[in-house]
N, C-alpha and C positions, 0 to 999 in steps of 0.2 A: 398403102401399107396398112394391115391390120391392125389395128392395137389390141392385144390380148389382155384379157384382166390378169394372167398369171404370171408373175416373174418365179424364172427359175433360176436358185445360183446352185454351185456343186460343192459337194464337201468329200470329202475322205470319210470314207465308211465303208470298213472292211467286211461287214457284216451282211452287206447288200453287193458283195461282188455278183458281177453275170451281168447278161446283156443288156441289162437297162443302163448299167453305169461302168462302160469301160473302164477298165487301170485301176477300179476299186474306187469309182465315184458317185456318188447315189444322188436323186431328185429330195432336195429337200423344198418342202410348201412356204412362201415367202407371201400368198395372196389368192386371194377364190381361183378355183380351174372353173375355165370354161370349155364348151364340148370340142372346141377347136385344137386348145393346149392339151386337151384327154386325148383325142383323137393322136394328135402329131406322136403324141407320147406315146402312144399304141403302135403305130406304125416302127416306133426304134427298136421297142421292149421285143415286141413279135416277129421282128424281119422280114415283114411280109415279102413274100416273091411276086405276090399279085393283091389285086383288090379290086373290091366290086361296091359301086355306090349307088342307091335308089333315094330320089330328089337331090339335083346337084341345083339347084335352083342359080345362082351366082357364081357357084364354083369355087368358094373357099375352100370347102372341107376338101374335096376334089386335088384341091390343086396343091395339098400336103402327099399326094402320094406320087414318089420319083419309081413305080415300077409299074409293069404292064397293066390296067387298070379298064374298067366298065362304067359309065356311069350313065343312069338311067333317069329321063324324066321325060314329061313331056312337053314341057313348056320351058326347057330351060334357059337361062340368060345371064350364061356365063362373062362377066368382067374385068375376073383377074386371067393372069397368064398360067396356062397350062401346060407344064413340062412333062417329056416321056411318051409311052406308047398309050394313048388315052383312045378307047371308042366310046363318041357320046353319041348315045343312042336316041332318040327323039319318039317314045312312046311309053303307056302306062306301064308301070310294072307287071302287073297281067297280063299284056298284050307280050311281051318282051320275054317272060317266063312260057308263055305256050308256045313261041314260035322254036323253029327249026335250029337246036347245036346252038341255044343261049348264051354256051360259055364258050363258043368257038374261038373269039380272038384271045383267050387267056390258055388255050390247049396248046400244048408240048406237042412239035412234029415227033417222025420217027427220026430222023436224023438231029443226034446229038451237035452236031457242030452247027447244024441252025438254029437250033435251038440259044447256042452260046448267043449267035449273035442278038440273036432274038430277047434274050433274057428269058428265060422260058428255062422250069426245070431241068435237067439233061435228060434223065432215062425216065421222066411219069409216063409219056407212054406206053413205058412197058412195065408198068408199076402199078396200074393199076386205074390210069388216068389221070387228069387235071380236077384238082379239089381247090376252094378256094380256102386263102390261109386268114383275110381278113374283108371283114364287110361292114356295112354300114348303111344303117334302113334310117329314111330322113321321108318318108313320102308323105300321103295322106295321111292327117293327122284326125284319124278315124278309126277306131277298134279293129274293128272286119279287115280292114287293110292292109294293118299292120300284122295281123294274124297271117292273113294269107303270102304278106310279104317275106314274115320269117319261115313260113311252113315252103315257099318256093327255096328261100335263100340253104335252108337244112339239106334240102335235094343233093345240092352241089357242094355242101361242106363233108367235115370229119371232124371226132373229137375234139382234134385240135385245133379246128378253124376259131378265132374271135370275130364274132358275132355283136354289132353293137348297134342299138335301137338308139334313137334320140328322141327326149320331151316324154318321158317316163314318169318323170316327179313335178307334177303342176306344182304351183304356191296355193292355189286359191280354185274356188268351184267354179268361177268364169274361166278362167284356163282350160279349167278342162271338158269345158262346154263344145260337145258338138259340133251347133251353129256358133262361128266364132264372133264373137264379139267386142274382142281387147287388142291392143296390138303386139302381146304376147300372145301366141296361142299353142295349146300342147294337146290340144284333141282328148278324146278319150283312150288314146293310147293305152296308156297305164295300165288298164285290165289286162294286160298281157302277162304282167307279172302274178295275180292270184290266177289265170289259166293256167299256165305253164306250171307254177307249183300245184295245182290240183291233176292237170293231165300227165306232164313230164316233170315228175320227179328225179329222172335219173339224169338231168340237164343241169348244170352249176351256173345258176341265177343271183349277178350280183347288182342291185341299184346304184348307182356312181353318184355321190353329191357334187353335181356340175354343172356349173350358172348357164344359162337361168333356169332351165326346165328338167335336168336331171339327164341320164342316159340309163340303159341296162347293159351291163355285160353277159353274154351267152357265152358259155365254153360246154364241151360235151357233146356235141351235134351227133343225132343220129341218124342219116335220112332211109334206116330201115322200118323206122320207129312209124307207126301209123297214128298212135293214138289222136293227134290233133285232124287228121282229116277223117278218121271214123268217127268223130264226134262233134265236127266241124260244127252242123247242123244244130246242136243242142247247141252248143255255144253259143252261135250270135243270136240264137234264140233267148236266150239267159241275157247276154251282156249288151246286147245291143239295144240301148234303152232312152228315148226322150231323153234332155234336159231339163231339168238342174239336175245333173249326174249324181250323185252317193259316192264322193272318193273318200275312203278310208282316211282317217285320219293319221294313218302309219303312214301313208303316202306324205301327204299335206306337211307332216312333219318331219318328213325324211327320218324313221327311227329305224329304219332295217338300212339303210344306205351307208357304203363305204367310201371313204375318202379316197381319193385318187390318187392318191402319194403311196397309198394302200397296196395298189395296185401295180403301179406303175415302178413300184421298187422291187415289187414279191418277186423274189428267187426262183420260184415255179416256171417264168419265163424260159431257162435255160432247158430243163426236163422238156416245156414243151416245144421248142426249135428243134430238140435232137428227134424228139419222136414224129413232129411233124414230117421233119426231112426225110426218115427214114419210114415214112411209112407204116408207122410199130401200127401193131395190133391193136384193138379196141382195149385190150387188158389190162392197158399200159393205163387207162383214164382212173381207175379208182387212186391209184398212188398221184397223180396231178390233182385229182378233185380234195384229197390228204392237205395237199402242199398251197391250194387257195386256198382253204380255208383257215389254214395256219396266218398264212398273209396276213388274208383280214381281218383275224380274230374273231373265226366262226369253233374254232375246235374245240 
């Protein structure tokens, strides 16, 4: 059994009604979240109907999700028990992204009542297709990889897919070293977050304070959007750089980072289940991008 660093108890709070706290009960913080208790917590707030993992290394993170789910690695050695419809896939994220109908086992037949049984939305095949509602990039902890792992994972999402990177916020410049050398290690990930704010602006980029290495939240997904693959090339040209890395000390300090209680209570949950489900238009995303930032106290 895992022992979590986060205890969560529940209180009555009217003001946080919606899916995060049925009957009017909200997540109050009791002790540091780790990306496991973020994680799980994501998975209630959101409802996922599906979910897609890249590095399932052991299978924890994995093995919090009770619906139709992917997870990718290539070495993996999984040791807890894995409940549900799981396809583990046994190859690099790149290799798994180029091959043929990636998201095949998470796709909606045409026949609704297979679907039931299947867990499978009823009518996305005729909506427009199978988008994923929740993911979770854990791979090489290496800029380039990460880059291309969310620019694969965008493909397959919608605005309202969450989107969550893990080891975003090293402590220290050996963390985020490259060649690793500690027995924490968070790569150089992290450049993800001034890319993304320099390329995709139009993308609601939240850093999570979540032991030990931090995580990112993605909402917004475009995958009409080119700017990170027309500009691929200049990027890891730019960021891809020897060690001893340069992390910003906004990182190192976590000064832009949101508590997870932040999160994981924000009201905007409910707006975004109704528009995922249905499909709403892109239009719908500025009034949800309004309503996180209220959450976290960006407004």
């Amino acid at each position: 059994m895992v022992a979590w660093s986060l205890r969560w108890v529940t209180a009555c709070a009217a003001a946080h009604r919606g899916p995060s706290c049925p009957g009017g009960k909200s997540l109050r913080k009791v002790d540091s979240v780790d990306r496991h208790e973020f994680l799980r917590g994501l998975h209630r707030v959101a409802s996922a109907r599906n979910y897609l993992e890249i590095g399932v290394n052991d299978g924890r993170s994995l093995a919090l999700s009770k619906v139709p789910s992917i997870g990718i690695d290539p070495a993996f050695k999984v040791n807890v028990s894995l409940r549900g419809d799981i396809h583990l896939v046994k190859a690099t994220s790149d290799d798994f992204f180029a091959g043929r109908d990636p998201m095949g086992h998470l796709k909606s037949a045409r026949n609704p009542f297979k679907n039931v049984r299947k867990g499978r939305p009823l009518f996305a095949h005729y909506r427009g297709g199978t988008s994923l509602d929740l993911a979770f990039i854990d791979g090489l902890h290496l800029f380039e990889y990460a880059l291309r792992d969310f620019m694969n994972v965008e493909r397959f999402s919608r605005w309202t897919t969450a989107i969550v990177l893990d080891d975003m916020l090293p402590r220290d410049i050996d963390e985020a070293a490259r060649d690793r050398h500690t027995k924490f290690w968070a790569g150089d990930v992290y450049k993800l977050i001034p890319v993304l704010a320099k390329y995709r602006p139009d993308l609601t980029v939240l850093p999570v304070d979540t032991q030990p290495t931090g995580v990112l939240l993605v909402l917004g997904a475009d995958p009409d959007n080119t700017a990170l693959k027309d500009h691929y090339d200049e990027i890891i040209e730019e960021w891809v750089v020897p060690d001893p890395q340069k992390v910003p000390e906004s990182i190192l300090g976590r000064v832009d980072a949101v508590k997870p209680e932040a999160i994981l209570n924000g009201s905007f949950w409910t707006q975004l289940v109704k528009a995922r489900n249905r499909r709403a238009a892109r239009g719908g995303y500025a009034s949800l991008r309004g309503q996180v930032n209220t959450a976290v106290g960006r407004a």
